[in-house]
C-alpha positions as CSV (number, residue, x, y, z in Angstrom):
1,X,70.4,199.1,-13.0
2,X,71.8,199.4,-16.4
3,X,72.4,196.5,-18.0
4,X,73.3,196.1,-21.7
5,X,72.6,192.7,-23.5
6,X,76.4,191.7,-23.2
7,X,76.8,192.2,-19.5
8,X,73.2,190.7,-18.4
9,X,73.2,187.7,-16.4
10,X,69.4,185.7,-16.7
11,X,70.8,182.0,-15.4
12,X,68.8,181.5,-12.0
13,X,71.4,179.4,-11.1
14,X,74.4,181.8,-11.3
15,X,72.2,184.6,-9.8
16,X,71.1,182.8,-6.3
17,X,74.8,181.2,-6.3
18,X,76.2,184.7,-6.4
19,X,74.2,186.3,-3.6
20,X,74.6,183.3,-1.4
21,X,78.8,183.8,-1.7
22,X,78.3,187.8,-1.8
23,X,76.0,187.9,0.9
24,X,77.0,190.9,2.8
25,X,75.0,193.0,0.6
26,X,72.9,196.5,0.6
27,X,69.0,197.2,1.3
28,X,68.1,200.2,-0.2
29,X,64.8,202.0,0.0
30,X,63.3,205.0,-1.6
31,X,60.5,206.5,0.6
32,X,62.7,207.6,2.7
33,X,66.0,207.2,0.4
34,X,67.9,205.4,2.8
35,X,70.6,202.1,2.6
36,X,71.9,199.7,5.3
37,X,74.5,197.6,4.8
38,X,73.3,194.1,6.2
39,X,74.3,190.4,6.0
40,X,71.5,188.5,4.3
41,X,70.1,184.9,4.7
42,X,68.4,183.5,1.2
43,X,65.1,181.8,0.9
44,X,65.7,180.2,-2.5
45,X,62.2,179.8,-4.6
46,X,60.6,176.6,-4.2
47,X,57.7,175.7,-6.4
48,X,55.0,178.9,-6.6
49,X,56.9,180.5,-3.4
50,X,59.5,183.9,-4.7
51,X,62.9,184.0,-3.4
52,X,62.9,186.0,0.0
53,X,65.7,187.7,1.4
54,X,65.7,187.9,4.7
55,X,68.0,189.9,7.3
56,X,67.6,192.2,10.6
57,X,68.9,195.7,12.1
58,X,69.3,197.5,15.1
59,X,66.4,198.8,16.4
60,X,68.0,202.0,17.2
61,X,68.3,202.1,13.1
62,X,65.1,204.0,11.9
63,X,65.2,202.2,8.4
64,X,63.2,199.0,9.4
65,X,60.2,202.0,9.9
66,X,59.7,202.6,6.5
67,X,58.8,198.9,6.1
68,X,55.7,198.9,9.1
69,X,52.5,198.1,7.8
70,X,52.3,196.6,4.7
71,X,55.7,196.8,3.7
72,X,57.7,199.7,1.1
73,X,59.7,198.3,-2.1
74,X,63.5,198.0,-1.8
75,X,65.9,196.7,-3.3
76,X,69.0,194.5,-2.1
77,X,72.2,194.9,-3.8
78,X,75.1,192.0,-3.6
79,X,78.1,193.5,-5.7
80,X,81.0,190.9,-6.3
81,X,84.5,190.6,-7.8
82,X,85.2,193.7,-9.0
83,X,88.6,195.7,-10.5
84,X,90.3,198.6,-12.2
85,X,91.2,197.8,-15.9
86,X,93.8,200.0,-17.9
87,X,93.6,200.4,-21.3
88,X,96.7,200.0,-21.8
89,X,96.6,196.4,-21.1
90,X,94.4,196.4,-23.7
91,X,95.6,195.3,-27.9
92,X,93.5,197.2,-30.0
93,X,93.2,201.2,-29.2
94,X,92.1,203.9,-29.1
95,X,90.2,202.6,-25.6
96,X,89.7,204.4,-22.0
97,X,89.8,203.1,-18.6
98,X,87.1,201.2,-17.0
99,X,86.1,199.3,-14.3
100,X,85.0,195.4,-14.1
101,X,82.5,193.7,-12.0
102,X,79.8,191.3,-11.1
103,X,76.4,192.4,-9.3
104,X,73.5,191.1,-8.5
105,X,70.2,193.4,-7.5
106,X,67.1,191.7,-6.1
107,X,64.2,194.3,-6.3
108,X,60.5,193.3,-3.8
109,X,58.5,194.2,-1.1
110,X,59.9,194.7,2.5
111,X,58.2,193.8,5.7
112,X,58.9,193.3,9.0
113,X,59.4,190.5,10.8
114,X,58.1,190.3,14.2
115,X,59.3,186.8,15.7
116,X,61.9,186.5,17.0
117,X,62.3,182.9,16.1
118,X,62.3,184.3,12.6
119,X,65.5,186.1,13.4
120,X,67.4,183.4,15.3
121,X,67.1,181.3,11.7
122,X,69.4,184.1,10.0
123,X,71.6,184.4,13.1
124,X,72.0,180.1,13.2
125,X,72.6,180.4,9.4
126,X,75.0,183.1,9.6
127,X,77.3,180.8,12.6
128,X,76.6,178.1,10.5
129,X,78.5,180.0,7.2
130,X,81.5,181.6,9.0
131,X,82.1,180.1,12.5
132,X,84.8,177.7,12.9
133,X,84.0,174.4,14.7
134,X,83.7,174.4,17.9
135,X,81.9,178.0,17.3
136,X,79.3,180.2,18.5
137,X,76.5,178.8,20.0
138,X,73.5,180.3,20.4
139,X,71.6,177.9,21.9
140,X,74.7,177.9,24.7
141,X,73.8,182.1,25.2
142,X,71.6,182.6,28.7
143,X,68.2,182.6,27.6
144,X,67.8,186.2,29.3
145,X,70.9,187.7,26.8
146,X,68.8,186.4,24.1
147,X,65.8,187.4,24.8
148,X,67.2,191.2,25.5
149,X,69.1,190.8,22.1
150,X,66.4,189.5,19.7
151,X,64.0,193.2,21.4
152,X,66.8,195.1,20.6
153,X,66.4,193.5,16.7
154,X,64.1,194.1,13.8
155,X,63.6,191.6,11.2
156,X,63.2,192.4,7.4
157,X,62.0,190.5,4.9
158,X,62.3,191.0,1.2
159,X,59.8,189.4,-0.6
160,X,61.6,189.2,-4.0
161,X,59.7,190.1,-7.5
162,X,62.5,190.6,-9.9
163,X,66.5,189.8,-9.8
164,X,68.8,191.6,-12.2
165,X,71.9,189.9,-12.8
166,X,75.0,191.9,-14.4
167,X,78.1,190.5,-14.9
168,X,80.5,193.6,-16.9
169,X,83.6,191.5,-17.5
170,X,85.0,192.6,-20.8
171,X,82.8,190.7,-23.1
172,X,82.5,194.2,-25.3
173,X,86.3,193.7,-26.0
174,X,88.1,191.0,-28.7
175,X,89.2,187.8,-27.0
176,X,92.7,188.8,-27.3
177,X,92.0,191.6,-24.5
178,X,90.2,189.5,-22.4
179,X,93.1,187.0,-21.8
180,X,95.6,190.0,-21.8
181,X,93.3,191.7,-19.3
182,X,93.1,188.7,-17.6
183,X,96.9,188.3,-17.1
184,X,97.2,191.9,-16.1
185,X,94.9,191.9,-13.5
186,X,96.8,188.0,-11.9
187,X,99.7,190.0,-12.2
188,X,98.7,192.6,-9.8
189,X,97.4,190.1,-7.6
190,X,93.6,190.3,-8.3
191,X,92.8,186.9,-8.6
192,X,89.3,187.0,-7.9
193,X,88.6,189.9,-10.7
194,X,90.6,187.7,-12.7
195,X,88.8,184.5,-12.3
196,X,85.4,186.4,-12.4
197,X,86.5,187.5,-16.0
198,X,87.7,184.1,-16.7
199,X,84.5,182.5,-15.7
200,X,82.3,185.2,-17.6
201,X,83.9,185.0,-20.4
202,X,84.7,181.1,-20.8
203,X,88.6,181.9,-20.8
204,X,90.5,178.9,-19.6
């Protein structure tokens, strides 16, 4: 991913934090060039141990084959807040449209994962992140359902080896266009690009 020095993102903190709220994200593989669009549960790093990544598909999706064996790189993609900026919004000129964003990419090593115990931690972390209380329970679900679900499921791991963080929210403009960009984009009711652009740029 391109990243110039003003839009890279190298905080550990602000990386991890940003795929755990974006984490409907993109697995992308090369060999063959293929992408599924997967929610993903994150192993942060602890002590010698890499961040993994982990999430599952459909059997009936041929992707996870490309990851038998020992594993193919891949890459996982988590794209945030992102917006259309006008240049006329802009003070100083001559300037061009362009387009704001966050993004995170996690680049590894994807295997399989074979147990299905493995699996039922994303899918308990997933219920635990978006269902409502009283939710889902899966330890309520007939054992048989289960059971027939978790073979119709592959799980993927991405063993993670380097994270790219880009955050492309402005900071190449004077301060007066930030806050003026800012203010267009609340006015058109983009909050989030707004606050994302806020945040980046330590804007109050």
């Amino acid at each position: 991913m391109y990243t110039p020095a003003a839009f890279r993102v190298e905080d550990p903190d602000w990386i991890l934090g940003h795929v755990e709220r974006h984490d409907f994200g993109m697995l992308v593989s090369a060999d063959p060039l293929m992408v599924s669009h997967l929610p993903f549960h994150l192993v942060r790093p602890k002590g010698d141990q890499p961040a993994q990544l982990l999430c599952h598909v459909a059997r009936a999706n041929p992707h996870w084959r490309c990851f038998e064996g020992q594993g193919a790189p891949a890459l996982a993609v988590f794209r945030g807040p992102h917006a259309y900026v006008s240049p006329t919004w802009y003070g100083q000129h001559p300037s061009v449209p362009t387009w704001n964003y966050d993004v995170v990419q996690a680049e590894g090593i994807a295997t399989l994962i074979e147990n299905p115990a493995e699996i039922a931690i994303q899918m308990r972390a997933m219920a635990a992140a978006y269902e409502p209380t009283p939710g889902f329970d899966m330890d309520a679900q007939p054992q048989k359902y289960m059971e027939g679900m978790f073979k119709a499921l592959v799980g993927i791991r991405l063993t993670v080896r380097h994270w790219t963080g880009k955050r492309k929210q402005s900071q190449n403009r004077p301060e007066a266009d930030r806050i003026m960009v800012a203010r267009a984009l609340e006015a058109r009711g983009d909050h989030d690009a707004a606050a994302a652009l806020r945040e980046a740029n330590d804007i109050g």
